[in-house]
C-alpha positions in Angstrom: -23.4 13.0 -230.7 -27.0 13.5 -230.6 -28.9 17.4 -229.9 -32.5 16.4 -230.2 -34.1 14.9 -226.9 -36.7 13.2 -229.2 -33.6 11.1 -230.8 -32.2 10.9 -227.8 -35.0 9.1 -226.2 -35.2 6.6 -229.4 -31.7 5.6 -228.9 -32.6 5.2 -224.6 -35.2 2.9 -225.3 -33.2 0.6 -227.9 -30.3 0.7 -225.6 -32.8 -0.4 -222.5 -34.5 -3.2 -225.2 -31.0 -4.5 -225.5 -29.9 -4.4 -222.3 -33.1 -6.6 -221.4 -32.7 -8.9 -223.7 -29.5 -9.9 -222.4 -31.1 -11.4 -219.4 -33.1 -14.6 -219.1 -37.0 -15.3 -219.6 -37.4 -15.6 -215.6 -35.6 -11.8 -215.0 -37.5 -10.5 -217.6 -40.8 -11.5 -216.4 -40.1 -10.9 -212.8 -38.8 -6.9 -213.9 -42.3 -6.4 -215.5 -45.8 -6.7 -213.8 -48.2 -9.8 -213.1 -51.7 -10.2 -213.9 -53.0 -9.4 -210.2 -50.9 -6.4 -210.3 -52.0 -5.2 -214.1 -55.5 -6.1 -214.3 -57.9 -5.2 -210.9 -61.1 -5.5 -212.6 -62.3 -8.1 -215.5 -65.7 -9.2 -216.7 -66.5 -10.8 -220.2 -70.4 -11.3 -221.6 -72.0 -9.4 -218.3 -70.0 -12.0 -215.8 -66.6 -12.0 -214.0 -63.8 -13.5 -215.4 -60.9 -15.7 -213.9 -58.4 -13.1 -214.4 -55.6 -16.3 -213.4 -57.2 -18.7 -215.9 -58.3 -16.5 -218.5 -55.0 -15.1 -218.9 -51.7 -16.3 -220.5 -48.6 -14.5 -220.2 -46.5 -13.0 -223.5 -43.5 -11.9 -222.8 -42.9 -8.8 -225.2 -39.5 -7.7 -225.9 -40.5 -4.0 -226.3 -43.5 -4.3 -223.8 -42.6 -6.5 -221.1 -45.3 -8.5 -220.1 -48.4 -8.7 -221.7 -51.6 -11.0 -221.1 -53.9 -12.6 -224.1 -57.4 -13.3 -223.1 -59.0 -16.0 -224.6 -56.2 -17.6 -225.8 -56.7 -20.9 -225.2 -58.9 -22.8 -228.3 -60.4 -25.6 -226.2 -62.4 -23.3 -224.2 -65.6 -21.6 -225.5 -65.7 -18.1 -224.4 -68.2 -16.4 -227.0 -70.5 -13.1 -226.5 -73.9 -13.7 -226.6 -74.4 -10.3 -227.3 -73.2 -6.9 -229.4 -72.5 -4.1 -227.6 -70.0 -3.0 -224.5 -72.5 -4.5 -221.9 -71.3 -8.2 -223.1 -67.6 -7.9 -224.3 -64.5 -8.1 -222.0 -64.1 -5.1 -219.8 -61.0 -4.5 -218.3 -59.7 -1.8 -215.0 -56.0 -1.9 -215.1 -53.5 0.2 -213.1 -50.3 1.6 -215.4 -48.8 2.9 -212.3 -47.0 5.6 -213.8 -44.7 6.4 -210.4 -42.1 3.3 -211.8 -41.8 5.0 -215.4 -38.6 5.6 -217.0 -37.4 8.7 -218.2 -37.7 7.0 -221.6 -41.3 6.9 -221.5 -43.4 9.4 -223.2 -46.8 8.4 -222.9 -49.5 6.9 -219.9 -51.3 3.8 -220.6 -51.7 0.6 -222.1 -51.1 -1.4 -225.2 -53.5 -3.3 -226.7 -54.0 -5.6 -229.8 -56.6 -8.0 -231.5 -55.9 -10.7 -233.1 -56.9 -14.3 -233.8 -56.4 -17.3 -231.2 -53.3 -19.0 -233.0 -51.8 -15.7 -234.5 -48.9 -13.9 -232.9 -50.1 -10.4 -231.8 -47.1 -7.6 -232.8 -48.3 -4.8 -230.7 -45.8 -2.6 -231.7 -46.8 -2.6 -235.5 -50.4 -3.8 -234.8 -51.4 -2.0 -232.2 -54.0 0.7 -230.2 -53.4 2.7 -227.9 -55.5 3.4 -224.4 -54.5 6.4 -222.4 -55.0 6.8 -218.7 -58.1 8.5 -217.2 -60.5 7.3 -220.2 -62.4 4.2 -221.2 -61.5 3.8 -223.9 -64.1 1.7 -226.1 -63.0 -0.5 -229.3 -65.8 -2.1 -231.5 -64.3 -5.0 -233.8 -65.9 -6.3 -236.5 -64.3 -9.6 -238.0 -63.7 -10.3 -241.8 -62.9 -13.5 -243.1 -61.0 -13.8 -246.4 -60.7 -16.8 -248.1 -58.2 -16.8 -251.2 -57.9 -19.2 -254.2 -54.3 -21.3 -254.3 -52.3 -22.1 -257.2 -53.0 -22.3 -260.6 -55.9 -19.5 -260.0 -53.7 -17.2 -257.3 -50.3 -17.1 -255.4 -51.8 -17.5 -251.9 -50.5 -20.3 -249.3 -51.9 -22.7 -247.2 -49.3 -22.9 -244.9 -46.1 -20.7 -245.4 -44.1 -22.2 -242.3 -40.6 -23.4 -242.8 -37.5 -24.0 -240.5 -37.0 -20.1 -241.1 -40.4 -19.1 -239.5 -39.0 -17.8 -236.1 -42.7 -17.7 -234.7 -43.2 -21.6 -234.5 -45.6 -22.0 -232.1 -47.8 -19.6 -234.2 -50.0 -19.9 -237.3 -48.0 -17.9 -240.3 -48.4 -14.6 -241.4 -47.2 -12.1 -243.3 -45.5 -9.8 -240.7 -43.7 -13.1 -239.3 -42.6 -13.9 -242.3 -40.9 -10.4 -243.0 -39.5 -10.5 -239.5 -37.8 -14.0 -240.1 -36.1 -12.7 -242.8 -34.8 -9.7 -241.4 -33.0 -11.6 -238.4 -31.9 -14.3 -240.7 -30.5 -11.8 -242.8 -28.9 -10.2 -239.7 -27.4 -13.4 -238.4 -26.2 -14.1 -241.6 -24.0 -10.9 -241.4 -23.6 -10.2 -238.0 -23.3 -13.9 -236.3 -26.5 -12.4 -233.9 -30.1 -11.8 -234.2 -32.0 -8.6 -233.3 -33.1 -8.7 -229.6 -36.4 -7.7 -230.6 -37.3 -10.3 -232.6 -37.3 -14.0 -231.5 -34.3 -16.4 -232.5 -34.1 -19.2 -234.7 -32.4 -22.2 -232.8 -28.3 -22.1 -232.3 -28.8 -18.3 -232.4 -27.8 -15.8 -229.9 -29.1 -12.1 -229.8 -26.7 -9.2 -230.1 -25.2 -8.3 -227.0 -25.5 -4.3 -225.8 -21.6 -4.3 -224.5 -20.6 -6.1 -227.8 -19.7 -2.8 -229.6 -18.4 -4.5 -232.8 -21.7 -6.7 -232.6 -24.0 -3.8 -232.0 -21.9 -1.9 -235.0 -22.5 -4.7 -237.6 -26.2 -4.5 -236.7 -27.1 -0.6 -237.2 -25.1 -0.8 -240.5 -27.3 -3.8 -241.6 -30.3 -2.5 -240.5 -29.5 1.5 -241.9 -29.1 -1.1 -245.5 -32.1 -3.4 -245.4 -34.2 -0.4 -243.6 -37.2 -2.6 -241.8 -38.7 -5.6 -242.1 -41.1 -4.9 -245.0 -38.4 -4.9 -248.2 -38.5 -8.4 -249.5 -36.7 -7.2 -252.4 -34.0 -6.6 -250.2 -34.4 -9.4 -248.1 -34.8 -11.7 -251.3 -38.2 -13.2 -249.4 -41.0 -14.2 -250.9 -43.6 -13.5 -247.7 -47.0 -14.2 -249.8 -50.8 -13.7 -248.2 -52.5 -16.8 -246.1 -55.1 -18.4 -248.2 -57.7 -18.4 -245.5 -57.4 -15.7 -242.4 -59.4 -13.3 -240.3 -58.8 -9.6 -240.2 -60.4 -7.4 -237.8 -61.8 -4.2 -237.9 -61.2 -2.1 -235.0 -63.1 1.4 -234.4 -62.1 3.7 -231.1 -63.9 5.8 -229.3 -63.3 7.1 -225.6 -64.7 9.0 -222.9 -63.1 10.6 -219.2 -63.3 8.3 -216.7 -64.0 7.8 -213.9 -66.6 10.3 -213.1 -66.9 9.9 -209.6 -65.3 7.8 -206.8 -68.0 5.1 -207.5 -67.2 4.4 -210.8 -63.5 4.1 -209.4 -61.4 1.4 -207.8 -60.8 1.0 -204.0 -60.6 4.3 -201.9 -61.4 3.6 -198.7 -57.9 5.1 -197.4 -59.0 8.3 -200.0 -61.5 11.3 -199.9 -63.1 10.7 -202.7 -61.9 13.7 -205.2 -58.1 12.3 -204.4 -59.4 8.7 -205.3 -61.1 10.2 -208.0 -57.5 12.4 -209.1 -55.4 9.4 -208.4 -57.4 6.6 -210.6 -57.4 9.6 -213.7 -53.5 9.4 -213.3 -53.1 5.5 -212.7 -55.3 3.5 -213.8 -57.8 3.1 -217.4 -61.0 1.1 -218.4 -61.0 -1.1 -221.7 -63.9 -1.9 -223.2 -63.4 -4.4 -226.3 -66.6 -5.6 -227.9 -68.3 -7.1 -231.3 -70.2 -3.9 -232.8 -72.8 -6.9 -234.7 -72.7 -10.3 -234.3 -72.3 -11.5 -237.7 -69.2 -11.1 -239.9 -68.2 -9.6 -243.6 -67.2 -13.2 -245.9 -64.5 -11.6 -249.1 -64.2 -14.9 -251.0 -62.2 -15.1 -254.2 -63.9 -17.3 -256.8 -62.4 -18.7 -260.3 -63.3 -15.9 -263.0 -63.9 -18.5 -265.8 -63.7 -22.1 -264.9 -64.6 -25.1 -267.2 -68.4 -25.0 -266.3 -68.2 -21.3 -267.8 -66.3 -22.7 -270.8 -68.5 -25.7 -271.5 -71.8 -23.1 -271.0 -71.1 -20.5 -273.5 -69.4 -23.3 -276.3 -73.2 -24.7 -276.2 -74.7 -21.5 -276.5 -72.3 -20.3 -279.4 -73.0 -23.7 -280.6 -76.8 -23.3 -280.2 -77.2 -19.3 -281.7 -74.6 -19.8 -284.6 -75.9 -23.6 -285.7 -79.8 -23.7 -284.4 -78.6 -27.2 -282.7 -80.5 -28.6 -279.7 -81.4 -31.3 -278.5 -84.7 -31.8 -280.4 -82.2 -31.3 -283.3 -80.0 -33.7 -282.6 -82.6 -36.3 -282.2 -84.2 -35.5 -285.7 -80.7 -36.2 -286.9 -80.2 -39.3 -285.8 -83.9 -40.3 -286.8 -82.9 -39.2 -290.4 -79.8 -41.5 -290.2 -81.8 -43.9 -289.1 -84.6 -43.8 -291.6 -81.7 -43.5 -294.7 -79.7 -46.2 -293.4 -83.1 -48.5 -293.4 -83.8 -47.3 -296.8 -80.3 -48.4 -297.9 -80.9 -51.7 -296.9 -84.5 -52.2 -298.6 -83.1 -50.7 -301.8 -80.0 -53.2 -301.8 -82.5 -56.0 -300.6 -84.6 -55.3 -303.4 -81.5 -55.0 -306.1 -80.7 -58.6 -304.7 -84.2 -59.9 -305.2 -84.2 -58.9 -308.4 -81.0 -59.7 -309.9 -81.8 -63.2 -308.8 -85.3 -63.4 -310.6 -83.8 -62.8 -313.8 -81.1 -65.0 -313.6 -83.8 -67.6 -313.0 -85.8 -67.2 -316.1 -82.8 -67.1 -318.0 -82.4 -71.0 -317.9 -86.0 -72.0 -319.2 -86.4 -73.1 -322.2 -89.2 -71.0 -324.8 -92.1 -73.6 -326.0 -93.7 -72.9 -329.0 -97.4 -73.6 -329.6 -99.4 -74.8 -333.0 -103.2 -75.9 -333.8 -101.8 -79.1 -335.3 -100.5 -80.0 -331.8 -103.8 -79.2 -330.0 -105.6 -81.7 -332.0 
């Protein structure tokens, strides 16, 4: 019932995601291409890379197969450098001859994220079209939130709903596990573009009832970012890295040099068929040093105890000399205390003394 090729094409490619998903891992990754047949050229901080080592295989469900570099944490691949020179540059080949009808654009897919993190290229994304190098600077930023009592952060949001186990948690994982709970709740099967939590199945493309019950939950919760609707609570990781990505590109190549292999090619067909087939990536760090946001107690006990003695101090004149002069004054009173009540002692005594002698009374007839 659909007129507009643009909708048309939408509903092609969903039907194709589901179709796909109804095959195994090993189909999937065998209908899609492998690294030596994606990537012809690689070279990270000025050197050549092992594109087999260097590279492990993610199986998209809206991208096929996809390859993270650097993935693994155990190995130290850093850039000694800024600047394009000494970041990863990449040749890959697209061949465009084995697109679909569905497809509308020519190129590649690319995201940046951190080693543990899932990547989402479909929401997180960049583009890189054919027939350019196309050149993205990153700058990293590390934000560091405070927990409970001071902020609603979390250390580590993972649960038995977190579809993305093998993955650090974040915030777009988090909305996505509640949307295919929420659908397998309904329906009795997940969305096939989202992964499954276990004893789950995906919703089959020939299962019409199946497929029904998921567009009409779906057209209700609308995506995956309504946690209102979901009834989620999907809150921010207290410690994460966000990069910053800036794009800028240029036509390439300019000459059969500066292309791939053409020794079966004059050079302005090599030239013509690399524009149509092929792109150049250049993913670097613009500065090597990093932006720190770090979220710090507004008014802590230190701040409390600081400004009581101040208050104390302006509204009373008490310091520390103070203080001391006090307790010299106690001192001196309390000592004069005890002399006077020494002295009241003495002296009651001495008169209770003279009070038992007797008086003797003295004459001139006694002297003689």
């Amino acid at each position: 019932g659909m007129t507009d090729a643009v909708a048309m094409r939408s509903r092609a490619k969903e039907n194709l995601v589901f179709s796909v998903a109804a095959l195994s891992e090993k189909e999937r990754i065998r209908l899609s291409y492998e690294k030596r047949e994606f990537i012809e050229l690689c070279s990270f901080n000025g050197r050549e890379c092992n594109i087999d080592d260097d590279f492990k295989l993610h199986v998209d469900p809206v991208f096929g197969n996809c390859f993270t570099f650097n993935s693994d944490s155990s190995k130290n691949l850093t850039s000694t450098r800024a600047g394009p020179m000494y970041g990863l540059v990449l040749m890959v080949r697209v061949n465009t001859s084995d697109y679909m009808s569905t497809s509308e654009a020519a190129g590649v897919r690319l995201s940046i994220h951190g080693q543990l993190e899932y990547p989402f290229p479909d929401t997180f994304g960049y583009s890189a079209p054919t027939g350019f190098v196309s050149s993205f600077g990153i700058r990293r930023r590390k934000v560091e939130r405070l927990p409970a009592p001071y902020g609603d952060c979390v250390q580590d949001g993972k649960d038995d709903k977190y579809i993305y186990r093998d993955h650090v948690y974040q915030p777009e994982g988090c909305h996505r596990s509640c949307f295919q709970h929420a659908l397998i709740k309904s329906c009795s099967c997940g969305d096939p573009r989202l992964p499954l939590p276990p004893n789950a199945t995906h919703c089959s493309a020939y299962n019409s009832a199946a497929r029904q019950c998921l567009e009409t939950k779906m057209a209700e919760l609308g995506d995956f970012h309504h946690p209102n609707r979901l009834n989620c609570d999907c809150k921010q990781p207290c410690t994460h890295d966000a990069y910053g990505v800036t794009y800028s590109c240029a036509k390439w190549p300019s000459s059969a040099a500066d292309a791939g292999d053409c020794d079966d090619m004059h050079p302005e067909e090599c030239v013509e068929h690399y524009k149509q087939q092929a792109a150049m990536l250049e993913i670097y760090y613009e500065q090597l040093n990093y932006e720190s946001l770090t979220e710090t107690e507004a008014y802590g006990m230190v701040n409390l105890i600081a400004d009581f003695g101040g208050q104390l101090g302006l509204w009373m004149g008490i310091s520390v000399i103070t203080c001391m002069e006090f307790a010299v004054l106690i001192f001196d009173l309390a000592t004069l205390c005890c002399q006077r009540r020494k002295e009241r002692i003495r002296r009651k005594s001495l008169r209770k003394t003279t009070a038992h002698l007797e008086p003797v009374d003295f004459t001139k007839s006694d002297m003689y």
